[in-house]
C-alpha positions as CSV (number, residue, x, y, z in Angstrom):
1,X,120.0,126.3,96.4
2,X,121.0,122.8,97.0
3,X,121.4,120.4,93.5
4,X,117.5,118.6,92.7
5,X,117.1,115.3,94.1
6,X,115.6,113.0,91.4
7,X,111.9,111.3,91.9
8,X,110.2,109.3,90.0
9,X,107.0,110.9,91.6
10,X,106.8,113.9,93.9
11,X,103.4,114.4,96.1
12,X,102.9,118.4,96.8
13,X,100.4,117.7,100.4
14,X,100.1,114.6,102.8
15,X,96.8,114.6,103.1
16,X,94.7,111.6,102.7
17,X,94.6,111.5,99.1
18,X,98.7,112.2,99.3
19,X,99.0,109.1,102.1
20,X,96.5,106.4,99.4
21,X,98.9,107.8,96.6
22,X,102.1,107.2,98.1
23,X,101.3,104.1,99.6
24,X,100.1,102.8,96.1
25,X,103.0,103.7,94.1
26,X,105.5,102.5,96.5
27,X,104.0,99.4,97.5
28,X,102.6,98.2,93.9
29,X,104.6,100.8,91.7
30,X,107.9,100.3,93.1
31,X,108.4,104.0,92.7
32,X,111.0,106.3,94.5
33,X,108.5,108.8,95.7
34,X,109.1,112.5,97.3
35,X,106.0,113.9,100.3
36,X,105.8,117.3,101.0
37,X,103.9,118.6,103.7
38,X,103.7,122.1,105.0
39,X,102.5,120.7,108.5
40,X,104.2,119.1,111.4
41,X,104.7,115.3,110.9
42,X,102.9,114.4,113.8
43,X,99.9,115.7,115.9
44,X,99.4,116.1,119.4
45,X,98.3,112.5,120.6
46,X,95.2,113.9,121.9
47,X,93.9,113.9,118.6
48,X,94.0,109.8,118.2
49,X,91.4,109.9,121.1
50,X,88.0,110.1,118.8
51,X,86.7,113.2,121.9
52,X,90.5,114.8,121.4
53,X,89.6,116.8,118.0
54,X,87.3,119.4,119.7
55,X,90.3,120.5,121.5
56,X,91.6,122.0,118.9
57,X,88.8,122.6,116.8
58,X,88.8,126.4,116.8
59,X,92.9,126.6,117.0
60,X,95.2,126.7,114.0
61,X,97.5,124.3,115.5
62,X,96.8,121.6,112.8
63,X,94.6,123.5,111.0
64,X,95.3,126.7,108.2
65,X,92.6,129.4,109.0
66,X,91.2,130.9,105.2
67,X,89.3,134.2,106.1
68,X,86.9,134.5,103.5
69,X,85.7,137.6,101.2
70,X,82.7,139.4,102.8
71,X,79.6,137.9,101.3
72,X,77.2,140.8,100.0
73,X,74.4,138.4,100.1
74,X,75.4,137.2,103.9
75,X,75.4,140.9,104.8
76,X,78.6,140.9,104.7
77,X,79.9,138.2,106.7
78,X,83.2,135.8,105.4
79,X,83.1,132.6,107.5
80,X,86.7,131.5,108.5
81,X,87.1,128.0,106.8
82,X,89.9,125.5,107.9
83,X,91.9,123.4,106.1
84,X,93.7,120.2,107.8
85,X,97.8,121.3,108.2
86,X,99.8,118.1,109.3
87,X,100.5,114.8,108.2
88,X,97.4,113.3,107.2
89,X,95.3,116.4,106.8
90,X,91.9,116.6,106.9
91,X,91.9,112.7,108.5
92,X,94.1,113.6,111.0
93,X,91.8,116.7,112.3
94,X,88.4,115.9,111.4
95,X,85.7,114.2,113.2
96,X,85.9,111.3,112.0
97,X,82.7,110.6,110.1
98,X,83.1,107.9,107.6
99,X,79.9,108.9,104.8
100,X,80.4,107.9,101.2
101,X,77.6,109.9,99.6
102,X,74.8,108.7,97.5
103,X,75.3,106.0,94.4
104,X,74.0,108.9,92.2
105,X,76.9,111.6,92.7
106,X,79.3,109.4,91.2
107,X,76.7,108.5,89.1
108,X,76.7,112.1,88.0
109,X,80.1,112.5,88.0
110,X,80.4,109.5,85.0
111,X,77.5,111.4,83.4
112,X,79.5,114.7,83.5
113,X,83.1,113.7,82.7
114,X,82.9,110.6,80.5
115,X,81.5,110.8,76.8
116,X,79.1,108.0,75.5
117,X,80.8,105.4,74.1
118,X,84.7,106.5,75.3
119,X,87.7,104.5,76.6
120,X,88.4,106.9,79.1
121,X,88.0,105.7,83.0
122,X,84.7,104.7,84.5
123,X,83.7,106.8,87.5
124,X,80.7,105.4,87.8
125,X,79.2,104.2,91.1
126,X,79.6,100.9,90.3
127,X,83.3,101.1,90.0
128,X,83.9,103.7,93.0
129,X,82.2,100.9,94.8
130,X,84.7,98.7,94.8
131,X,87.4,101.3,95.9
132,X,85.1,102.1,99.1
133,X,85.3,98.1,100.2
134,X,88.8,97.3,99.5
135,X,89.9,100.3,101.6
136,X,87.3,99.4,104.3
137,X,87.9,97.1,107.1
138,X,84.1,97.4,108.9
139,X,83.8,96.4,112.3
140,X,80.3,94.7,111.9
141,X,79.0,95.2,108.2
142,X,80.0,92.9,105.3
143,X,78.6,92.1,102.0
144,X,77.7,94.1,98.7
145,X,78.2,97.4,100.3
146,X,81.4,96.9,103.0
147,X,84.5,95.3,103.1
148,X,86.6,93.6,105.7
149,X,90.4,93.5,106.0
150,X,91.1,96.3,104.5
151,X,93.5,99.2,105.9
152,X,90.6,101.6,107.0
153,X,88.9,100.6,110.5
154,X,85.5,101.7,110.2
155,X,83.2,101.5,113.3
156,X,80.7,103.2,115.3
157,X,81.6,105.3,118.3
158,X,82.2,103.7,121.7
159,X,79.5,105.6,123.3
160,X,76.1,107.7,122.4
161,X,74.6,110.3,124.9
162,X,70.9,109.9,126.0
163,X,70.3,113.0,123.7
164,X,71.0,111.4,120.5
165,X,69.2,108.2,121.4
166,X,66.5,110.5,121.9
167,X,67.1,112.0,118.8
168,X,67.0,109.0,116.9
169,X,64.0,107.9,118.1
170,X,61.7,111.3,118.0
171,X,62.8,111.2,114.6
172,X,61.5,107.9,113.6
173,X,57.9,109.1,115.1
174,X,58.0,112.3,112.9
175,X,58.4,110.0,109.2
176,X,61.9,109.1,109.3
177,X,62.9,105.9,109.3
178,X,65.9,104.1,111.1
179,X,68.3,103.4,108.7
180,X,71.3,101.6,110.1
181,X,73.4,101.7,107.5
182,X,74.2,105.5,105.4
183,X,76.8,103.8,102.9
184,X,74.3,101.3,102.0
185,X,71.5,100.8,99.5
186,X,70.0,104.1,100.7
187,X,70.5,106.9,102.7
188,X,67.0,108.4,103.2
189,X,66.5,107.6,107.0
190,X,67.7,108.4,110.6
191,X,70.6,106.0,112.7
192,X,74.1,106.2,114.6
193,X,77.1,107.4,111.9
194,X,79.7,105.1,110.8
195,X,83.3,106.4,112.2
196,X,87.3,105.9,111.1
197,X,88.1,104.6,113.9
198,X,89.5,101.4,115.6
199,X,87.1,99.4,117.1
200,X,90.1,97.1,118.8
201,X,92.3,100.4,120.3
202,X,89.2,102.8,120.1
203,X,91.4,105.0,118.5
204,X,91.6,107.5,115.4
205,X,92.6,105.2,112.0
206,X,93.9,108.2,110.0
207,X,95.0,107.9,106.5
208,X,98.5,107.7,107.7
209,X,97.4,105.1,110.3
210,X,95.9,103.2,107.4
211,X,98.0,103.8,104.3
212,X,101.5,105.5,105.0
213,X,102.1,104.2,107.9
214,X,103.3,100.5,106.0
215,X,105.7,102.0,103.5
216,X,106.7,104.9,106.2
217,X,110.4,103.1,106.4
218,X,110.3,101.9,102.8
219,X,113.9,103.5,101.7
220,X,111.7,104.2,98.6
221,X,110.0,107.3,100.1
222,X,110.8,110.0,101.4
223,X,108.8,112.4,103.6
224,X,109.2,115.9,104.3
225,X,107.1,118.4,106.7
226,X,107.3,122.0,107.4
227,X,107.5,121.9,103.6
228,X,106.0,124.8,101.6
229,X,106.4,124.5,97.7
230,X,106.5,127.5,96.0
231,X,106.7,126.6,92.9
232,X,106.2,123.8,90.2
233,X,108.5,123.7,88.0
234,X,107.9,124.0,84.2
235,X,110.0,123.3,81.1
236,X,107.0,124.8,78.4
237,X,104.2,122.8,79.5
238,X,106.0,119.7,81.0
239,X,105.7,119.7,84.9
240,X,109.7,118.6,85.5
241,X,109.7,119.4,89.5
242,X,109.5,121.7,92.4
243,X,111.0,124.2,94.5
244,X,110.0,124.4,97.8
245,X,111.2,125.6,101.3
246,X,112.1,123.0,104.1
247,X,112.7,124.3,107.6
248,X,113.7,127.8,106.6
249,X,115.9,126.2,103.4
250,X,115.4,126.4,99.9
251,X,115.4,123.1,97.9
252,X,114.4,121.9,94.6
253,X,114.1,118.0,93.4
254,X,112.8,116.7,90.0
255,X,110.8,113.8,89.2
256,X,108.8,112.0,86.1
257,X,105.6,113.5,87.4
258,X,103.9,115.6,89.8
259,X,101.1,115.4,91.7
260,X,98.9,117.9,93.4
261,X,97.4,116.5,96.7
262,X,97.4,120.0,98.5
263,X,93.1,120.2,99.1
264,X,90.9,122.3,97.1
265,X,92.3,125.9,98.3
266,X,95.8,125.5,97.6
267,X,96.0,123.2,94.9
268,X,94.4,125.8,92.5
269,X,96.7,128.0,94.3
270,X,100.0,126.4,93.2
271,X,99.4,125.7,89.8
272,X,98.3,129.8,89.5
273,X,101.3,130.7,91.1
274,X,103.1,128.5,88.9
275,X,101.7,129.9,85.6
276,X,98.8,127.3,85.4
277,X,95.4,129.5,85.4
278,X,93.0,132.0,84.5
279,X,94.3,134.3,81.4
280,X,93.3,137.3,83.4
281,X,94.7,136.1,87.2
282,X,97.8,135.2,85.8
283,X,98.3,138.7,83.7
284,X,96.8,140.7,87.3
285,X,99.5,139.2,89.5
286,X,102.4,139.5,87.1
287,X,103.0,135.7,86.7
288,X,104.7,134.1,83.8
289,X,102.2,132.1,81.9
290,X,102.8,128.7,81.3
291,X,99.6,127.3,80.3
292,X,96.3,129.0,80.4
293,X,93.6,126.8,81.8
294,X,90.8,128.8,82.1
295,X,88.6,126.5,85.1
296,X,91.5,126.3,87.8
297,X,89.8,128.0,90.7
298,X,86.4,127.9,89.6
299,X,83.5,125.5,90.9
300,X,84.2,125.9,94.7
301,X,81.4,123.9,96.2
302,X,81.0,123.5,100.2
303,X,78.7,121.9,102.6
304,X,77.3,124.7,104.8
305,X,74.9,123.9,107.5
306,X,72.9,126.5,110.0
307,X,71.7,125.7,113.6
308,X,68.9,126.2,115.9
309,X,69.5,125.2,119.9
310,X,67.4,124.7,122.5
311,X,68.3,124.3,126.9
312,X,67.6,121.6,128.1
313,X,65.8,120.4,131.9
314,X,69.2,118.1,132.3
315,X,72.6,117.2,131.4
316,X,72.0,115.0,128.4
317,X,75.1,115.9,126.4
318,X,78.4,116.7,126.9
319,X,78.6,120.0,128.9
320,X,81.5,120.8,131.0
321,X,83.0,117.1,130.2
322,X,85.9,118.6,129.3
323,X,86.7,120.4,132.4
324,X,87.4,119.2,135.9
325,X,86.3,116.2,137.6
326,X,84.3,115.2,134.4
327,X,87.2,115.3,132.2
328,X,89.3,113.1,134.8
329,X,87.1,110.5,135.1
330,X,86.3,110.6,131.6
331,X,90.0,110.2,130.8
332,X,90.5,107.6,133.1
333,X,88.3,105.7,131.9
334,X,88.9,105.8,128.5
335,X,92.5,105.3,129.5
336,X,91.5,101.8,131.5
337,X,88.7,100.5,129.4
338,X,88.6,102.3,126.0
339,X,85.0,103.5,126.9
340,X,82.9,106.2,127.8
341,X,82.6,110.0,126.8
342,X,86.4,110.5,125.3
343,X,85.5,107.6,123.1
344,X,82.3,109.5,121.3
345,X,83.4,112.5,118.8
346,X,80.3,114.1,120.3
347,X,78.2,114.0,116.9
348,X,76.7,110.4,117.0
349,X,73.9,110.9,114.3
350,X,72.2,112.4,111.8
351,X,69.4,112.2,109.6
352,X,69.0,112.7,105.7
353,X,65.9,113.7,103.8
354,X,64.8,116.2,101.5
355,X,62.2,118.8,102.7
356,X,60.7,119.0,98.8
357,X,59.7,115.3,99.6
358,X,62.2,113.3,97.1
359,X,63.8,111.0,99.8
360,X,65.3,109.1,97.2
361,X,67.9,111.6,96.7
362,X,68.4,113.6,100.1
363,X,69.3,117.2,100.1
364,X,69.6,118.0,103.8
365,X,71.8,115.9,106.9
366,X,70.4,116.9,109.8
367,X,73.0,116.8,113.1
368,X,72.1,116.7,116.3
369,X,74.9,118.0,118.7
370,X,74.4,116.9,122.3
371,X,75.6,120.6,123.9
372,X,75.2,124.5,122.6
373,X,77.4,124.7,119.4
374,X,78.0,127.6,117.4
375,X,80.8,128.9,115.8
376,X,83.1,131.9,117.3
377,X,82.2,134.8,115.3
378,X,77.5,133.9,115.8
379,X,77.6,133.1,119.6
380,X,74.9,134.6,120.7
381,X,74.4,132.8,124.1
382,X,76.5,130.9,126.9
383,X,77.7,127.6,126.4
384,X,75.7,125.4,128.7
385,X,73.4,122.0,129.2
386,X,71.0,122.2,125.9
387,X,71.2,120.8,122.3
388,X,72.3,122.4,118.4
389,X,70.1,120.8,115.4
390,X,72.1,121.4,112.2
391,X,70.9,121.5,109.5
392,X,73.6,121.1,106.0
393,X,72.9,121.7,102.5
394,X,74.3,118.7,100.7
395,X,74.5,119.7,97.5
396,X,74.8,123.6,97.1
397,X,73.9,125.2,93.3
398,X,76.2,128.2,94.0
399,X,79.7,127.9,92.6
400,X,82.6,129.7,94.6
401,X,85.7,130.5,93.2
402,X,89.8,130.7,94.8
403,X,91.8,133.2,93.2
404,X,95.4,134.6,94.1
405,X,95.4,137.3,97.1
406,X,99.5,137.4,95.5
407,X,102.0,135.9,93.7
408,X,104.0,134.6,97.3
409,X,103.4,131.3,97.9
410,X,103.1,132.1,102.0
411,X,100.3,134.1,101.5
412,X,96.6,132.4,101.4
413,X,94.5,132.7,98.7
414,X,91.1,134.4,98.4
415,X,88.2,131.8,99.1
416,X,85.4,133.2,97.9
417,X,82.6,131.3,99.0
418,X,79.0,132.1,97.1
419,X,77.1,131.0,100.2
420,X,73.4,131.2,99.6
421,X,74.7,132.8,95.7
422,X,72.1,130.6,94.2
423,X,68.1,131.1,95.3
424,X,67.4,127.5,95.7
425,X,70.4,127.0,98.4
426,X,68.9,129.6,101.2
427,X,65.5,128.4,100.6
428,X,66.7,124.8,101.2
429,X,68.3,125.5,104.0
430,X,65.3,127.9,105.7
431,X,63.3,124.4,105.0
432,X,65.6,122.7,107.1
433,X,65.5,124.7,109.4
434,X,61.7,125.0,110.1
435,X,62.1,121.3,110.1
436,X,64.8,120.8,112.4
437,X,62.9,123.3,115.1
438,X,59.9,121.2,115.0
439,X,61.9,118.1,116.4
440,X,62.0,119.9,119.7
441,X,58.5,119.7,120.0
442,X,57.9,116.1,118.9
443,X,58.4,113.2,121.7
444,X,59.9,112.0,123.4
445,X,62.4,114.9,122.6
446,X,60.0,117.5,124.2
447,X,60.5,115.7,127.5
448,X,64.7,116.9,127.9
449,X,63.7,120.3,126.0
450,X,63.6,124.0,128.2
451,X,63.1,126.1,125.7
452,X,64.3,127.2,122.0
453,X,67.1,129.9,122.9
454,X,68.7,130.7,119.3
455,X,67.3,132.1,117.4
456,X,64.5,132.2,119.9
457,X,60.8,130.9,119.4
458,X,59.8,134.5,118.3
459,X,61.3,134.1,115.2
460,X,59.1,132.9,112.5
461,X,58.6,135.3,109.5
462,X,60.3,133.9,106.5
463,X,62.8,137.2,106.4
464,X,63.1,136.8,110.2
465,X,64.3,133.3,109.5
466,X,66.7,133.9,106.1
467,X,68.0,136.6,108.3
468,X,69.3,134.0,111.1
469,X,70.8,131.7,108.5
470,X,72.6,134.2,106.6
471,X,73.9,135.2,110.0
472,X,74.8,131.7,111.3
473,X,75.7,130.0,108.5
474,X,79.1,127.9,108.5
475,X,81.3,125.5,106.7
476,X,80.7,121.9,107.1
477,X,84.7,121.4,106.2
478,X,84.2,120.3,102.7
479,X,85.6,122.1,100.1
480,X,85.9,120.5,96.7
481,X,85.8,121.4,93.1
482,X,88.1,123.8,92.2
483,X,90.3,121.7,89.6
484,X,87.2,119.7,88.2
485,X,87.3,116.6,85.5
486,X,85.5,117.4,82.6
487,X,85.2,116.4,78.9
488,X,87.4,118.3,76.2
489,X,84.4,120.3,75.5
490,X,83.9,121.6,79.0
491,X,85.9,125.3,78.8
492,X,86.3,124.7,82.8
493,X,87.2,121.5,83.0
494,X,91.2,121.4,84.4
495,X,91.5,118.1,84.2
496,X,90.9,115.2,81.9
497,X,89.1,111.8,83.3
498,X,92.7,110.5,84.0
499,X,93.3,113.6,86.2
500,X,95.7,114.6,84.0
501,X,96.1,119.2,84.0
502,X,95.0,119.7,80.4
503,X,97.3,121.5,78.2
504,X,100.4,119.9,80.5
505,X,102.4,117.0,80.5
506,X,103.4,115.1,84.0
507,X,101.3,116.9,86.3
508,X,97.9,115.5,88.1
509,X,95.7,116.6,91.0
510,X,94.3,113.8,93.2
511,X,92.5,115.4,96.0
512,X,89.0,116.8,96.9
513,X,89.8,119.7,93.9
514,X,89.0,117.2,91.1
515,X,85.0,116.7,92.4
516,X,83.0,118.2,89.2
517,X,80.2,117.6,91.9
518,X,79.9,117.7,95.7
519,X,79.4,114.0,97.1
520,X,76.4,114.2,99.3
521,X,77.6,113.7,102.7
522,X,80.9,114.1,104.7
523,X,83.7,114.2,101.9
524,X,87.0,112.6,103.4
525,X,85.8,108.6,102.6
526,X,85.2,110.1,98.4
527,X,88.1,111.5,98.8
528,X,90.1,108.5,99.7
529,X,88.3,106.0,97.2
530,X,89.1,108.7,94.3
531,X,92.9,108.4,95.4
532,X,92.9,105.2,94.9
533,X,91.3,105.3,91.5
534,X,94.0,107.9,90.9
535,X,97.0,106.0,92.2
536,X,95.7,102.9,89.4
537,X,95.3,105.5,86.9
538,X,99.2,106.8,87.4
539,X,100.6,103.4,88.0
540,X,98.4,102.5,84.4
C-alpha cells in the first residue's frame, strides 16, 4: 500500500453536500482538500438535458440499487431504493426539483438539537434562510425569500404539457389555491415547481455545475472517482484518515479531519464498519470497536408516495416522446431552440395540503405525472396515453433503521425501511389517495379523463384501498436521518449541533444523514443549505 498523502481535509462522497464542502474550504479556507467518489467522474451528457434523467431512471448506471428487507407490514414487499453514484450524486441524477421545505422543519430541527439558552449553532429557519438565498440565483423571484447571483440557477421548466395546466387549474376549483411560489411564505396551495436548472442554456445546474466546478483546477484539491473507502482510520477515538481503493489499488492518505458526505445509507455504513456504532452491530459482525455510539443507523426517514392512474381520450402527456419521430423532433428542437418537450423533467407540479384540514402545515405533495408511471416491480398495466396522481407522505412517523449486511465495505448495507410502521402514515396516505382519485372527476380534468385503470374504480373499501398502497408504495428518493444532531441528552443523537460524531475527535457528517427530522418536500435544496452551514461550522 502506497505511503498516505497528507490533507488537511479529506471528503468520503461527492455528492452535493461533498461539492458545497469542498468548494468552501478551498475557496475561503485555503485548505488542501482530498474527494472521494465511488462513481464515475462524469455522467452521460444526456443527463444535463432536464428530459435526459428518465433515461436512466430505472438503470444503475449512475445510480446504487439498495434492495430492501421484506416489509411484514407491506406483505412482504422491499422497495428497491436508489442512491445517486457519480460526481455530484443525487444532483447529478435527480429530477431536478428545487423545494426547501416548510419554515417549521428547521424550525423543529432548532427545537430538537439546540438547548434553551446555549451557544451552540442556530438551525433555526431564520438562519437556514439565508443559506437558501446566497446559494440561489432565481430566474424571476427576488426579495425576502430568493436570491440572485448566486451559484445555483433556479428556474421553472421550459415547457408544461396541457395535462398539468389542467391539473393546476381543476385543482384550484376543488379548494386549493394557486400558489406561485413553494419556497415562499407558504406552501399550502397548487402551482408550476421551481427547478435547478439554467434558464440561459436550459440545462441541468448540478452541484458540481454550481460549486465544484470553480475550484475543479485549484491545485488545492484533489479529486478521485471509482473510489470506495473501506475504512476510516482511527488512532483511539481521533479520525486520522482513510484507506480506500482507487481503480483496483489500495491507497491510504491522512488529513486533520474527515468528513462523511457519502448519503444516508452508506455514511452510517462507514463509520460501523469502521468501529463507530451500535454496541451489539459492531460485536455481531466481528468489528473492532472504536467508539460506541449507540444512534448511527437509527431514524431512517423517507418520503414514500402511492399512485392512482387513469387513460386518457388524448395525448396530453408525454407518451411515446421518447421513441421515434417524437424523440427526433423533440431533440431537434431542444437542440436549435432550447425548448420544447426535452426541456420539461416531465413532473411540472404539485400540490400540498393536508387531508386532516391543517393547511398551514401540509402533510401530503400531490404529483401529477402527465403519462402511466409505476415503478418496475407494481406494473399492473401497459404504458400508454393516461395520467399517474401521486400522492407523498411528507413527514413519515415510522423510523427505519441501516444496519451492516457485513463487515466488506463492497457489500450494501441492509435498509430497512418501516414503510407504513407507524398507524398514522398508511392512514395519511389512504387520505391522499381518496383525494387524489376525486381530481379525475372534477373539471375541467374530467374532460381528458377515460377511465380510472389502477387500481380500478371498483376499489373502494378501506382494506381494498390500504391493500393497493401497501402494494404500490415507493420511495420518493429521500432518505435522511440516520446520523441525527441531537442534544447530549438524546442516547441517539450521533452527532452534536456542530456535526461533530460524539465520542470522536476530527470526524463530521454533512450530508442528508444529519436531518433529526424529514424536511417537508424534495430534500436535495436542505441538503445543500445544511452543507453550507457545515462548511462555516468547520472553517469556524
Amino acid at each position: 500500500m502506497p505511503a498516505n498523502s497528507q490533507y488537511d481535509y479529506i471528503i468520503i462522497g461527492g455528492g452535493s453536500s461533498a461539492c458545497v464542502v469542498a468548494e468552501k474550504l478551498v475557496r475561503d479556507g485555503k485548505a488542501k482538500v482530498l474527494l472521494l467518489e465511488r462513481g464515475p467522474r462524469k455522467a452521460n451528457p444526456i443527463m444535463s438535458y432536464p428530459a435526459g434523467y428518465m433515461k436512466f431512471l430505472a438503470k444503475d448506471t449512475y445510480l446504487a440499487m439498495h434492495q430492501t428487507k421484506p416489509q411484514p407490514q407491506l406483505n412482504g414487499r422491499g422497495p428497491i431504493v436508489p442512491q445517486g453514484k457519480v460526481l455530484g450524486g443525487g444532483s447529478a441524477v435527480n429530477a431536478m426539483v428545487y423545494m426547501r421545505g416548510q419554515a417549521a422543519d428547521f424550525d423543529l430541527w432548532n427545537e430538537l438539537v439546540t438547548p434553551d439558552g446555549s451557544n451552540d449553532p442556530d438551525w433555526s429557519y431564520a438562519d437556514m434562510l439565508g443559506y437558501f438565498t446566497s446559494q440561489e440565483d432565481n430566474d424571476h423571484l427576488g426579495g425576502e425569500f430568493h436570491g440572485v447571483g448566486g451559484p445555483l440557477k433556479i428556474s421553472h421548466l421550459g415547457h408544461t404539457s396541457p395535462m398539468t395546466r389542467t391539473y393546476v387549474k381543476t385543482l384550484q376549483g376543488m379548494g386549493i389555491p394557486y400558489n406561485p411560489d413553494f419556497n415562499g411564505a407558504h406552501q399550502f396551495g397548487v402551482g408550476f415547481m421551481q427547478h435547478t436548472i439554467d434558464w440561459k442554456t436550459k440545462r441541468r445546474s448540478s452541484a458540481v455545475d454550481a460549486f465544484l466546478a470553480p475550484v475543479m483546477n485549484n491545485p488545492l484539491l484533489t479529486i478521485e472517482t471509482g473510489a470506495t473507502v473501506t475504512s476510516i482510520v482511527m488512532e483511539g477515538n481521533h479520525a486520522t484518515g482513510v484507506d480506500y481503493v482507487h481503480n483496483g489499488t489500495r491507497k491510504s492518505a491522512a488529513a486533520g479531519e474527515i468528513i462523511l458526505a457519502a448519503g444516508a445509507y452508506q455514511t452510517p455504513k462507514l463509520l460501523m464498519i469502521s468501529g463507530i456504532g451500535p454496541d451489539d452491530e459492531l460485536t455481531k459482525h466481528a468489528i473492532a470497536k472504536k467508539v460506541v455510539v449507540s444512534g448511527v443507523g437509527k431514524n431512517l426517514q423517507d418520503h414514500y408516495e402511492c399512485p392512482v392512474v387513469a387513460t386518457t381520450k388524448g395525448s396530453f402527456g408525454y407518451y411515446g416522446a421518447d421513441k421515434g419521430w417524437p424523440m427526433i423532433k423533440a431533440g431537434l428542437q431542444y437542440l436549435m431552440f432550447k425548448s420544447g418537450p426535452v426541456s420539461t423533467t416531465g413532473v411540472e407540479t404539485c400540490a400540498f395540503y393536508d387531508p386532516d384540514g391543517d393547511n398551514d402545515r401540509p402533510t401530503i405533495q400531490m404529483f401529477c405525472v402527465p403519462t402511466v408511471y409505476l415503478d418496475r416491480d407494481v406494473m399492473g398495466t401497459e404504458p400508454g396515453d393516461g395520467v399517474t396522481i401521486n400522492s407523498l407522505l411528507l413527514r413519515p412517523k415510522a423510523r427505519g433503521t441501516v444496519t451492516l449486511s457485513s463487515s466488506d465495505p463492497f457489500e450494501n448495507p441492509i435498509v430497512d425501511t418501516q414503510i407504513f410502521g407507524h398507524p398514522d402514515d398508511l392512514r395519511l396516505t389512504m387520505a391522499g389517495f381518496r383525494f387524489a382519485r376525486t381530481v379525475f372527476d372534477a373539471l375541467p380534468m374530467r374532460d381528458l379523463i377515460d377511465k380510472e385503470i389502477f387500481p380500478g374504480a371498483d376499489v373502494t373499501s378501506d382494506e381494498a384501498i390500504a391493500a393497493h398502497c401497501k402494494r404500490t408504495v415507493k420511495t420518493g428518493y429521500h432518505p435522511v436521518g440516520t446520523c441525527k444532531m441531537g442534544r447530549d441528552d438524546d442516547p441517539d443523537a450521533v452527532l452534536d449541533t456542530r456535526l461533530r460524531v460524539r465520542g470522536t475527535r476530527g470526524l463530521r457528517v454533512v450530508d442528508a444523514s444529519l436531518m433529526p427530522t424529514i424536511v417537508s418536500g424534495n430534500t436535495n435544496a436542505a441538503v445543500m443549505a445544511a452543507a453550507a452551514k457545515a462548511a462555516n461550522l468547520i472553517l469556524a
